[in-house]
N, C-alpha and C positions, 0 to 999 in steps of 0.2 A: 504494500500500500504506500507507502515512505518512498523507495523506487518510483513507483508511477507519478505519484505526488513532483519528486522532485524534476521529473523527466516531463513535467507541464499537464501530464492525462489527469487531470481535477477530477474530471467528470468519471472515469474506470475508479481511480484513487475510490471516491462516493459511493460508489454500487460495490466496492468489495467492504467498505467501511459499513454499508448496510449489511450485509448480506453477513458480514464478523456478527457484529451487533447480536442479530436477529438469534444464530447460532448460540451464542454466550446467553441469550436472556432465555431461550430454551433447554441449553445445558445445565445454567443453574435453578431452573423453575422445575425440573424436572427430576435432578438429580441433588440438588442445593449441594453439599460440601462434597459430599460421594464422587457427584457426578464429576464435579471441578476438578477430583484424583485422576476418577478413570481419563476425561479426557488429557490429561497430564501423560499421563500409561502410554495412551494412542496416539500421541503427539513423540513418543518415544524418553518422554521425561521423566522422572520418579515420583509416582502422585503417591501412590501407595492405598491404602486401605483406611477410611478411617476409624480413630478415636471412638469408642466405648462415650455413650449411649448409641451412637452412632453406627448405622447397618452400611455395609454394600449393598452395592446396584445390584436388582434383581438382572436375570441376562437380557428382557427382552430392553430392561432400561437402557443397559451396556449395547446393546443394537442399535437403539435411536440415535444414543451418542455417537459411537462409532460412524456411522452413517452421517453427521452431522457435521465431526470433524475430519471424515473423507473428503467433504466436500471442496478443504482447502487444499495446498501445496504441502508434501509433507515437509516436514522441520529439515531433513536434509536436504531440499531445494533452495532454504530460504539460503540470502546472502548477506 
């Protein structure tokens, strides 16, 4: 997003700045702290499991996310 930004494309920079958004406010509505791990996990980062009282994502939750955070470039494309 920062790339296209800086390379003049405002308007792509926008529509992926949407499209982040939309993903994060669904990842956390759906999963709250959980789900903020798993997509950490799927993004190839250390989110881990959480903290007691606190459950894991059921799997079809871990699906939606997955799916969700497919949507972007994975972590080793970025630059």
């Amino acid at each position: 997003m920062f790339e296209l930004f800086k390379a003049g494309r405002h308007a792509e920079a926008q529509v992926l700045q949407q499209h982040l958004a939309l993903a994060s406010k669904a990842i956390v509505s759906a999963g709250g702290i959980a789900g903020i791990k798993y997509a950490m996990d799927v993004r190839g980062y250390h989110g881990g499991l959480p903290r007691l009282p606190l459950l894991p994502l059921a799997q079809a939750k871990k699906a939606e996310i997955a799916q969700l955070v497919g949507q972007f470039a994975p972590a080793t494309a970025r630059a």
